[in-house]
C-alpha positions as CSV (number, residue, x, y, z in Angstrom):
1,X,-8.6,-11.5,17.7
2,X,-11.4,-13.1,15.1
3,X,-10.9,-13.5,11.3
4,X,-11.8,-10.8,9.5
5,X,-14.9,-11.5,7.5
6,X,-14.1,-10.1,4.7
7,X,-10.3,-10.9,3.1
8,X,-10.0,-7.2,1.8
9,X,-9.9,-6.7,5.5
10,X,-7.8,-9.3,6.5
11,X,-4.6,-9.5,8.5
12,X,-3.1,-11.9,5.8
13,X,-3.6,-9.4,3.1
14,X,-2.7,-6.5,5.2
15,X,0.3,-7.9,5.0
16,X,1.2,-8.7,1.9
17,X,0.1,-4.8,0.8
18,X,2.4,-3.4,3.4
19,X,5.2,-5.0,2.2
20,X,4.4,-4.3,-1.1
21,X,4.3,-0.5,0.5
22,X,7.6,-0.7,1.9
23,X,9.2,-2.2,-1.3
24,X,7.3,1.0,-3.8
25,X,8.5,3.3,-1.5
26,X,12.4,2.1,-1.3
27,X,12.5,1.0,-5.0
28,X,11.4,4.5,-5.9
29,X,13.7,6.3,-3.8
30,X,16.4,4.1,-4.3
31,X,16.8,3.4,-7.8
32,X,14.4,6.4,-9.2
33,X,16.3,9.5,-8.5
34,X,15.0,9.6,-4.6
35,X,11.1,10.6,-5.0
36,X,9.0,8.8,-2.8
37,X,6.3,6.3,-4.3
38,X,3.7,6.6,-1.5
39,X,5.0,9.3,0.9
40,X,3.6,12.4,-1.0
41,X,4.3,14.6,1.8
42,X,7.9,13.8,1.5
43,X,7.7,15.0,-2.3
44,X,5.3,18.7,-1.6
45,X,8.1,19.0,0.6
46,X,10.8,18.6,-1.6
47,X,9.0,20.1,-4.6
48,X,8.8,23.4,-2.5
49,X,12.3,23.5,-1.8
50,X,13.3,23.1,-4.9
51,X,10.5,26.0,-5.9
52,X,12.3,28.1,-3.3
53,X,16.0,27.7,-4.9
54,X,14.2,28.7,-7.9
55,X,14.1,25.1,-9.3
56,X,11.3,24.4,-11.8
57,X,13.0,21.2,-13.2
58,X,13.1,19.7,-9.6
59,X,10.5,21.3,-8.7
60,X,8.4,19.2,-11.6
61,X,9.8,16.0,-10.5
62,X,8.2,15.8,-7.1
63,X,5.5,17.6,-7.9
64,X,4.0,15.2,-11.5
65,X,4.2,12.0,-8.9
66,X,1.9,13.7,-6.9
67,X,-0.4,14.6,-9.0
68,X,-0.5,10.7,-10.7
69,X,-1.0,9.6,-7.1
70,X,-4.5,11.9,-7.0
71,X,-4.9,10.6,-10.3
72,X,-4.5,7.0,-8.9
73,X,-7.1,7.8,-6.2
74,X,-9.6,9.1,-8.7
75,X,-9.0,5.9,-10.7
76,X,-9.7,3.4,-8.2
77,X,-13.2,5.4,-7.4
78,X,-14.4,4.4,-10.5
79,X,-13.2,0.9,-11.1
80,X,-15.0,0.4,-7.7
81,X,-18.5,2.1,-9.6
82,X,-17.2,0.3,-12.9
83,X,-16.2,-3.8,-11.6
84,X,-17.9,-3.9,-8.1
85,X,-20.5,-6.7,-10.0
86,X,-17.8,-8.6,-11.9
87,X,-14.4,-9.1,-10.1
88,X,-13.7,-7.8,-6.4
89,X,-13.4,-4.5,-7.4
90,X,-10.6,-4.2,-5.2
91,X,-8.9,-7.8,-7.2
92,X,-8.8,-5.2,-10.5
93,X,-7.0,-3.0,-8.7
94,X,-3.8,-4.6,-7.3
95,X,-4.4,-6.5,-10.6
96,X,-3.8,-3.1,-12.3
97,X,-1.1,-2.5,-9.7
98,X,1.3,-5.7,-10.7
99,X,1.0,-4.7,-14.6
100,X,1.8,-1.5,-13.8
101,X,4.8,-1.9,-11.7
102,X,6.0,-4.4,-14.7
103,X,5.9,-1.7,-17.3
104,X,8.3,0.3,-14.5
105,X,10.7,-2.1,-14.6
106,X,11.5,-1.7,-18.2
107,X,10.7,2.0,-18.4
108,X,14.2,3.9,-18.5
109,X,13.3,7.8,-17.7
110,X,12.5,8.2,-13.9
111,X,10.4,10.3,-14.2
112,X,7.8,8.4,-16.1
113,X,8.7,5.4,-13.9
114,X,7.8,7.7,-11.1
115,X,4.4,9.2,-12.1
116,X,3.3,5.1,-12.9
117,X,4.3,4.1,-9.8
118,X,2.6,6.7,-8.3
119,X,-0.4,6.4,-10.0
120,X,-0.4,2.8,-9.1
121,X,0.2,3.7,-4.6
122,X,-2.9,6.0,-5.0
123,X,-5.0,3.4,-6.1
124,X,-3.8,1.2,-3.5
125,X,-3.8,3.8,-0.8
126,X,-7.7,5.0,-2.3
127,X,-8.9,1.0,-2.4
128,X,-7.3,-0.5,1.1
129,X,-8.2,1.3,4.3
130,X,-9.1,-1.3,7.1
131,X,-7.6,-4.2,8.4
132,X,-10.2,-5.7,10.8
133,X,-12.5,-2.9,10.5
134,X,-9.5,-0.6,11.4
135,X,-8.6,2.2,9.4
136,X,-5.1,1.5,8.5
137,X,-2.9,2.4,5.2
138,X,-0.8,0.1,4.1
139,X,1.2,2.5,2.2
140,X,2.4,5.2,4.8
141,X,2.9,4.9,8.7
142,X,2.3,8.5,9.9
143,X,-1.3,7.6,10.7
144,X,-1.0,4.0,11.6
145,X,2.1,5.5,14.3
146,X,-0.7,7.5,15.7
147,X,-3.2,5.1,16.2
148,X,-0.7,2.6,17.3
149,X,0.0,5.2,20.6
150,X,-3.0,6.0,21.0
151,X,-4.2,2.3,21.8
152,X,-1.2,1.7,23.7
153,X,-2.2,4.5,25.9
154,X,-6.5,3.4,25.9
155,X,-4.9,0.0,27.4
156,X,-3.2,2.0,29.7
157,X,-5.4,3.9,31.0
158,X,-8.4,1.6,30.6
159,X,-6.5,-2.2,31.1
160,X,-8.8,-3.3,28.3
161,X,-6.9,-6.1,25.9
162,X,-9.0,-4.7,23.2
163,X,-6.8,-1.9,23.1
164,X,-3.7,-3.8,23.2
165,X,-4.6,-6.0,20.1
166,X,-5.4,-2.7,18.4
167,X,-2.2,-1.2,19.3
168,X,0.0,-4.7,18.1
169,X,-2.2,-4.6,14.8
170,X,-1.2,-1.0,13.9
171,X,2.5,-1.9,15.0
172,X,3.1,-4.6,13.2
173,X,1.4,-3.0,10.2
174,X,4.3,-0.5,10.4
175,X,6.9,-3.3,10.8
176,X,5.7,-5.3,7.6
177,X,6.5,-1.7,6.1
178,X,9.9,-1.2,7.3
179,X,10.2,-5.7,6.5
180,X,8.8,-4.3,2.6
181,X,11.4,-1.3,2.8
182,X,14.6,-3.8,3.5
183,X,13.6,-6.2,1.0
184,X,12.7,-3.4,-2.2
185,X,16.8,-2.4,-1.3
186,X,18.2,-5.6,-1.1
187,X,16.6,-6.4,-4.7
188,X,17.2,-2.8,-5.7
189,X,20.9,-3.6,-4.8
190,X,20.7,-7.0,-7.2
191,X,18.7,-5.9,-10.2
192,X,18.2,-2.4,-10.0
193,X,15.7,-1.2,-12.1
194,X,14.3,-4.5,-12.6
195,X,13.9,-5.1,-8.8
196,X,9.9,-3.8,-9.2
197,X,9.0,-7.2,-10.6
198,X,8.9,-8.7,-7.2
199,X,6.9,-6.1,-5.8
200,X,4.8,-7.6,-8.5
201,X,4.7,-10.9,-7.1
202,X,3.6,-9.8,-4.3
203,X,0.7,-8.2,-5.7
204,X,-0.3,-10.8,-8.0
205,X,0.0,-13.4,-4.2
206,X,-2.9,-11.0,-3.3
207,X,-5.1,-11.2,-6.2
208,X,-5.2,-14.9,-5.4
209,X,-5.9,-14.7,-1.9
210,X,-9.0,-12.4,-2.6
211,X,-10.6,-15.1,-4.3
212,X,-11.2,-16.5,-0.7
213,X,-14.9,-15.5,0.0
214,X,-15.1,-16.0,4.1
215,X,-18.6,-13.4,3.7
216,X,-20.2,-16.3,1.9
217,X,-18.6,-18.9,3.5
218,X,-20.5,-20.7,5.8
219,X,-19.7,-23.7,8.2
220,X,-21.7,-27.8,7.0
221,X,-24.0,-28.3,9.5
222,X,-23.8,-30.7,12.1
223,X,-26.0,-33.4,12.0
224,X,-27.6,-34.5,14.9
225,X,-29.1,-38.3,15.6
């Protein structure tokens, strides 16, 4: 499989953002009164049962985390009109991402720790869609799972390796989730609250990476005698 040319598209960061998925996810659930940071169906679903038991308090705190993570989407929509000729527009936002998820850590109501971190997945989930041209999230598996069969089942039927490196791509997305799930408990377990940091480290490790520019980057000539 070639490099991606881009490194907002790139195996490496892929990575990095998945696990940072994995860890939201578990640190939110975990330590923040079990709502889900990414998995917003998980919360409409638990926000109508609680509607259906007559509920509104429990009903409200599944229900404001989903509306910060539309509100994080909207967001990162316009820092993409607002920064696209200044940083990577996509560096501002896991930039905004990692200060974020540091406010969280010393926020004590969940429920404000919960709409932030939120806000913060949906401008992650609105800003990274591909890995090598790929559409793949980083912060949820439903789709990647699908896409994942399906190539397994193109190579198949068709014996093309193409397929193969497709299907092992959205695979091993979903196990860098699961990898970012086990590590957000273990800190959870350690620091509690203050466990989020590290998914900050990991966010900050990709700022620095996008600073590689392989779309301008171009090999020295060879010199010939």
């Amino acid at each position: 499989m070639q490099r991606a040319k881009q490194i907002s598209d790139s195996i490496e960061l892929g990575i990095i953002l998945a696990l940072a998925g994995g860890f939201m996810d578990a640190y939110s659930y975990m330590a923040r009164g079990q709502v889900f940071a990414n998995a917003q169906t998980g919360n409409i679903l638990l926000c109508g049962i609680h509607l259906s038991e007559a509920d509104l308090a429990g009903a409200v705190h599944y229900a404001l985390p989903v509306a910060c993570f539309a509100t994080g989407i909207a967001l990162a929509d316009l820092v993409h009109c607002r920064f696209a000729n200044v940083l990577h527009w996509r560096q501002v936002i896991v930039l905004l991402e990692a200060a974020v998820f540091v406010a969280v850590a010393y926020i004590g109501p969940d429920i404000v720790a919960n709409c932030l971190g939120s806000f913060a997945c949906g401008m992650q989930v609105e800003s990274f869609r591909k890995i090598h041209g790929h559409g793949i999230a980083t912060t949820m598996c439903i789709g990647n799972l699908r896409s994942a069969v399906q190539s397994v089942d193109d190579y198949l039927i068709n014996h093309e390796r193409g397929f193969l490196e497709n299907g092992l791509l959205y695979f091993g997305t979903i196990g860098c989730f699961v990898a970012g799930a086990v590590l957000g408990n273990w800190f959870v377990e350690r620091l509690g609250h203050r466990a989020i940091i590290a998914c900050s480290v990991l966010l900050l490790a990709a700022f620095i990476i996008m600073f590689i520019d392989r779309e301008h980057a171009r090999p020295r000539a060879v010199a010939r005698g």
